[in-house]
C-alpha positions as CSV (number, residue, x, y, z in Angstrom):
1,X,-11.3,2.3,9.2
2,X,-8.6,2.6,11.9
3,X,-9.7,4.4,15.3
4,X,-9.2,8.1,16.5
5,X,-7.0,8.8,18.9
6,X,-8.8,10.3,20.6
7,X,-11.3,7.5,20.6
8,X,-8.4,5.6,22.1
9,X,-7.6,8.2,25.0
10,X,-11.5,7.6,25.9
11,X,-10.6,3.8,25.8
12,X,-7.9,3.6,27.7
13,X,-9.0,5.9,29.8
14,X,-12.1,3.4,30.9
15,X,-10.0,0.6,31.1
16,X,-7.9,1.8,33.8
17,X,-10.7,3.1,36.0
18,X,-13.0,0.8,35.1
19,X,-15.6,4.1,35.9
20,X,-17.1,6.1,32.9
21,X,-17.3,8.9,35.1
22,X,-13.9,9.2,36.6
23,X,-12.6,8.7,33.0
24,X,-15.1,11.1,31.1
25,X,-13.8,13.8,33.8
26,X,-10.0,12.8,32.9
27,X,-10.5,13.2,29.4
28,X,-12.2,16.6,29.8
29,X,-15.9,15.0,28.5
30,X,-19.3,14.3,29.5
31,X,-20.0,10.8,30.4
32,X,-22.4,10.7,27.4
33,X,-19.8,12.0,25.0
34,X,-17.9,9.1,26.6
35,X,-19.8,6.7,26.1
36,X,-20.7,7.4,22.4
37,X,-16.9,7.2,21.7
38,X,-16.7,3.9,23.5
39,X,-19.4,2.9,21.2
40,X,-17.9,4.1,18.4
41,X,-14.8,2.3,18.6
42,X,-17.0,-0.7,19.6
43,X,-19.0,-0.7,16.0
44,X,-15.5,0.2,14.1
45,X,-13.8,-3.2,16.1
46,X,-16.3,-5.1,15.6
47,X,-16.4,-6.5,18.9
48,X,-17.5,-5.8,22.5
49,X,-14.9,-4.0,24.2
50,X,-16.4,-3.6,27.9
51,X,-18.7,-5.3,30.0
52,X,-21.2,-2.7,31.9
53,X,-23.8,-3.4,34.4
54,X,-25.4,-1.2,36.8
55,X,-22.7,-1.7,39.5
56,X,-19.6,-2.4,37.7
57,X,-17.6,-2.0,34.4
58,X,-15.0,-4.9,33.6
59,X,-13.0,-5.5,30.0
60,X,-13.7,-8.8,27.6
61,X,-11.3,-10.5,26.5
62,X,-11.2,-8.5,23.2
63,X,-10.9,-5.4,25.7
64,X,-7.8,-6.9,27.3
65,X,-6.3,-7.7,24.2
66,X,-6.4,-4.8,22.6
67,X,-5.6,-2.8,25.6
68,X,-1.8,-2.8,25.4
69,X,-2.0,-2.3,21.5
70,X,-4.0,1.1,22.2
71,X,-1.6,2.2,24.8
72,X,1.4,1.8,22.5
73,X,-0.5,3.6,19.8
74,X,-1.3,6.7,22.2
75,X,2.6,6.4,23.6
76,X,3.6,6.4,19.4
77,X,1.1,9.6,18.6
78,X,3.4,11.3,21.8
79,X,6.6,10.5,20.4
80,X,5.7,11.7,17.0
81,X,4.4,15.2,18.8
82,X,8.0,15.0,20.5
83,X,10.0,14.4,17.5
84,X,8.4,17.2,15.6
85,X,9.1,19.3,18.9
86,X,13.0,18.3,18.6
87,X,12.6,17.0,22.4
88,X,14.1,13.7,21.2
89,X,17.2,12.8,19.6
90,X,17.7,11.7,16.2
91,X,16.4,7.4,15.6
92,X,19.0,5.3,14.8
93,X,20.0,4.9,11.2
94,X,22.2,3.6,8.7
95,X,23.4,4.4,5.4
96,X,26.0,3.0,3.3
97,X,28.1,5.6,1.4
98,X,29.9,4.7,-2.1
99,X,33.0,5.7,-3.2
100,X,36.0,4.9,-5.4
101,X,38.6,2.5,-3.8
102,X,41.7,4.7,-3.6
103,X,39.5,8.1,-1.6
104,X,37.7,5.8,0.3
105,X,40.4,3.9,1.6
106,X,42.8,7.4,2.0
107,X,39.8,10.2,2.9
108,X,36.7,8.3,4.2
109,X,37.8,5.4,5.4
110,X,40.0,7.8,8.5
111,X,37.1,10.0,8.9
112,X,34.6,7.2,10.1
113,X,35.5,7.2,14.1
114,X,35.3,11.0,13.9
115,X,31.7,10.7,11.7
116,X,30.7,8.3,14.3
117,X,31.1,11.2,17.6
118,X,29.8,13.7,15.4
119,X,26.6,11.5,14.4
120,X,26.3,9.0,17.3
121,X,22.9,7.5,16.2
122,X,24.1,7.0,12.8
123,X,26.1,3.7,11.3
124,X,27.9,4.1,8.5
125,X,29.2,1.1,5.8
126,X,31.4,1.6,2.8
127,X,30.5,0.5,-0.5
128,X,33.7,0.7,-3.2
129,X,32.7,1.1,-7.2
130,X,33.9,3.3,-9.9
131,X,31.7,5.9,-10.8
132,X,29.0,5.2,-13.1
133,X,28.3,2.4,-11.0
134,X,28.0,4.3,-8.0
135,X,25.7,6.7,-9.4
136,X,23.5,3.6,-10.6
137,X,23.1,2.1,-7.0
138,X,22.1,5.3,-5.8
139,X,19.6,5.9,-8.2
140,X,18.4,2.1,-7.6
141,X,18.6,2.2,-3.8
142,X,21.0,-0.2,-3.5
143,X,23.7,2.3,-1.8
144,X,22.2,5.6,0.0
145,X,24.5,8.2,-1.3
146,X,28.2,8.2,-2.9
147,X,31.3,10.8,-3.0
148,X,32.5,10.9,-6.7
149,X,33.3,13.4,-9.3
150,X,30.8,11.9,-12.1
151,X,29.2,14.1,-13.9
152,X,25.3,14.3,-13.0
153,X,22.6,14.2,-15.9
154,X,20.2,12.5,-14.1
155,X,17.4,14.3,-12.7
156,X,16.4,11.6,-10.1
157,X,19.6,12.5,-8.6
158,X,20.7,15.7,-6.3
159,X,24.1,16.5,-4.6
160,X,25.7,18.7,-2.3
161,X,29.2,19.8,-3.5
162,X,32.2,19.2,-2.0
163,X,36.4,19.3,-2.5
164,X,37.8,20.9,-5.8
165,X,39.6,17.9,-7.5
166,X,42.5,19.5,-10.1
167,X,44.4,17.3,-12.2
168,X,47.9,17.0,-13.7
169,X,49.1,15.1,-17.0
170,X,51.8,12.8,-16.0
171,X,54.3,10.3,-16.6
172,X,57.1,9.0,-14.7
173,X,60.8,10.3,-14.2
174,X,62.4,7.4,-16.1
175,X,60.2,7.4,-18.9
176,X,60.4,10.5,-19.4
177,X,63.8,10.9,-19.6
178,X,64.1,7.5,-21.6
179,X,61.1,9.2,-24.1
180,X,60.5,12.9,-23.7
181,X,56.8,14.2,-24.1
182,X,57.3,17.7,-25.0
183,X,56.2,18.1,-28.2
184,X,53.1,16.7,-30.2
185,X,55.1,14.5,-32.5
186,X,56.6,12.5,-29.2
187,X,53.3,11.3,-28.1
188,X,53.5,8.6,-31.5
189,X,55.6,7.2,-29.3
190,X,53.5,6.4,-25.8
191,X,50.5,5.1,-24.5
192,X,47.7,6.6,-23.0
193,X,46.5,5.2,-19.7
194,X,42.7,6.2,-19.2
195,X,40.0,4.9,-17.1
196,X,37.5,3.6,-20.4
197,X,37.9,4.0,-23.8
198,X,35.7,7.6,-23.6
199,X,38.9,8.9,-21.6
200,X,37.3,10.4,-19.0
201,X,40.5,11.5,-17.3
202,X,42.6,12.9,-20.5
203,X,39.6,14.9,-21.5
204,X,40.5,17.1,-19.0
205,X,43.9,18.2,-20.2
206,X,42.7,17.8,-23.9
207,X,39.3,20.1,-23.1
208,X,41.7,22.9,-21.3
209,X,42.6,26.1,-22.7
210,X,45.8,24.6,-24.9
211,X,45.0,21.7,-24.9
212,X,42.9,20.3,-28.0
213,X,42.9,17.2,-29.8
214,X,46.4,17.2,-31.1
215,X,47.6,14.3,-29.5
216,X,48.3,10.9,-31.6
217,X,49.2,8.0,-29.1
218,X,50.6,5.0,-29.9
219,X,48.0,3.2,-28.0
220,X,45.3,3.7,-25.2
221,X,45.0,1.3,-22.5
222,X,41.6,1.3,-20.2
223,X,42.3,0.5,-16.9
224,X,38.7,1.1,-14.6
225,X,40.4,3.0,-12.2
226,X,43.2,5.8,-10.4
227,X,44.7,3.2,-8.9
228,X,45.8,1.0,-11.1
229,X,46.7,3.9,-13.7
230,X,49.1,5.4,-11.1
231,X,50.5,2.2,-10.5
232,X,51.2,1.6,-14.0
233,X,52.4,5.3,-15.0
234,X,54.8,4.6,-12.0
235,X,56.2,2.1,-14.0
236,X,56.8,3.5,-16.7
237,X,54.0,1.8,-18.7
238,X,52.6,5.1,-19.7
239,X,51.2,8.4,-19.0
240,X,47.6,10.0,-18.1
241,X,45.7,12.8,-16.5
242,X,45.3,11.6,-12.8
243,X,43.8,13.8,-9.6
244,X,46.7,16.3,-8.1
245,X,45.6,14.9,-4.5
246,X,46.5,11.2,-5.3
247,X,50.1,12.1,-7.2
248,X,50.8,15.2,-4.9
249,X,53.6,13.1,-3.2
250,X,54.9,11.8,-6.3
251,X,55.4,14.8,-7.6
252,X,57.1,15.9,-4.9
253,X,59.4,13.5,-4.8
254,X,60.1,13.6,-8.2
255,X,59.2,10.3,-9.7
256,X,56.4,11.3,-11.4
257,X,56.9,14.7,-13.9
258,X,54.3,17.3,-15.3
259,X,53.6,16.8,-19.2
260,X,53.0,19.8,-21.1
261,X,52.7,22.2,-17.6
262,X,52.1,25.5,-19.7
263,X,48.3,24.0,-20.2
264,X,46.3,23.5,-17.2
265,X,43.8,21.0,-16.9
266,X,40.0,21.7,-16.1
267,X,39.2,21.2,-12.9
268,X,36.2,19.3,-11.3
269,X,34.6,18.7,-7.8
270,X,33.5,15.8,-5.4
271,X,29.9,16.1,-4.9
272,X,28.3,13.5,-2.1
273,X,25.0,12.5,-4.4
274,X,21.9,11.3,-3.2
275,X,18.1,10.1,-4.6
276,X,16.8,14.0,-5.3
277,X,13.9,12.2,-3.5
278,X,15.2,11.1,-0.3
279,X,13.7,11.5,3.3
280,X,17.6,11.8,4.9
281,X,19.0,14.9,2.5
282,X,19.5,16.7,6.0
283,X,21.5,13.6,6.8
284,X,23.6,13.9,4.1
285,X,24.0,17.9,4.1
286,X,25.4,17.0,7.7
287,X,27.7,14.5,6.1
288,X,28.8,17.1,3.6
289,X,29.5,19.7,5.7
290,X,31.9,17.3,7.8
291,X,33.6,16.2,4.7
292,X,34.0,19.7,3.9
293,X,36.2,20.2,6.9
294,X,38.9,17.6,6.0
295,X,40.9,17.9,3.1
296,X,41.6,15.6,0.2
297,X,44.7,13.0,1.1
């Protein structure tokens, strides 16, 4: 059974006036009260903690031993009482946040100096997966939170929301121009770029209002990722439904074209997710709320 603390206040008390007397009156007790504590601790150590005679009082060698270990434990009890009273800072921490390659290196990635004067005692790593492997890790521990757009079924898992993402079907000038898409019998003759074969990114043009299934590609070709789609619809290799924020610029210069713009895709949003269980949610609410402040690039 581990000691009170109040058993150890009593203790270290006698040890550094080697006088029951003087350190029953600094812990506000009798010396009888005292002394049963000191006997207390005594039966619960297992071992003789003071030496007492009629003239003196001195500590054993189990009293000096355990003498430092009792004054950190009193010096840990304040700290907690401190903490609680939010007369300390935050401890240190760190927490690894997953994302997908393209925002983390063009959103998160510029943010971290910034996250670092905002939350000084906190250290933040990147971890860079696509997202049903970020939402994985987090439920396994391995990463502490992620920014993604996945959907959430998983009711170990909580989030705080985030950006809008919007989308836009796409292809590239050239192609384009080469093979038009503007009317259901063209698409025969393209390919679908998607991140896996459940097309998580054409769903969102072909689940709009006007949208529907009425699309017959040549071929789909899964990717695992923005990146490498946009690369490749920049090409020419084909077209897909990719985030506004990552072809804003191509669009605006002209090399990539909308497909189909009278039907606007359904929208999503970034949530930064997080074990529905965790200790740190006010950790990452913080997070969120800085995120919020800094738009999508």
């Amino acid at each position: 059974m581990l000691p009170s603390l109040d058993s150890l206040r009593c203790f270290v008390a006698a040890a550094r006036l080697l006088n029951f007397r003087a350190a029953a009156r600094a812990v506000a007790l009798s010396p009888a009260a005292l002394g049963q504590r000191i006997r207390e601790l005594e039966e619960g150590m297992g071992a003789s903690l003071f030496r007492r005679s009629t003239r003196s009082v001195s500590l054993t060698q189990a009293g000096l031993a355990f003498l430092p270990a009792a004054e950190r434990c009193l010096e840990a009890a304040r700290d907690c009482v401190r903490a609680a009273r939010g007369e300390t800072g935050p401890p240190p921490m760190e927490i690894t946040i997953g994302t997908r390659h393209e925002l983390g290196m063009s959103w998160i990635l510029p943010q971290l100096d910034k996250l670092s004067e905002a939350f000084p005692t906190l250290d933040v790593s990147l971890y860079f997966g696509s997202g049903a492997d970020l939402l994985l890790r987090v439920r396994s521990l391995e990463i502490d939170c992620a920014v993604t757009s996945s959907r959430i079924t998983d009711p170990k898992l909580d989030a705080a929301r985030l950006h809008r993402e919007d989308y836009v079907f796409v292809g590239s000038r050239a192609l384009l121009k080469e093979r038009p898409l503007s009317r259901e019998a063209h698409a025969e003759g393209h390919t679908l770029l998607d991140d896996s074969r459940d097309l998580p990114l054409f769903r969102y043009w072909r689940d709009a209002p006007g949208g529907g299934d009425r699309l017959r590609f040549k071929k789909i070709v899964c990717l695992g990722g923005i990146g490498a789609i946009r690369a490749r619809v920049l090409s020419g290799a084909g077209v897909a439904v990719l985030p506004v924020y990552l072809v804003e610029r191509d669009l605006a210069a002209r090399t990539l074209r909308p497909i189909f713009p009278e039907v606007t895709p359904l929208h999503d949003w970034f949530r930064l997710v997080f074990r529905a269980d965790d200790s740190k949610r006010s950790v990452y609410e913080g997070l969120a709320a800085r995120f919020l402040e800094v738009p999508l690039v």
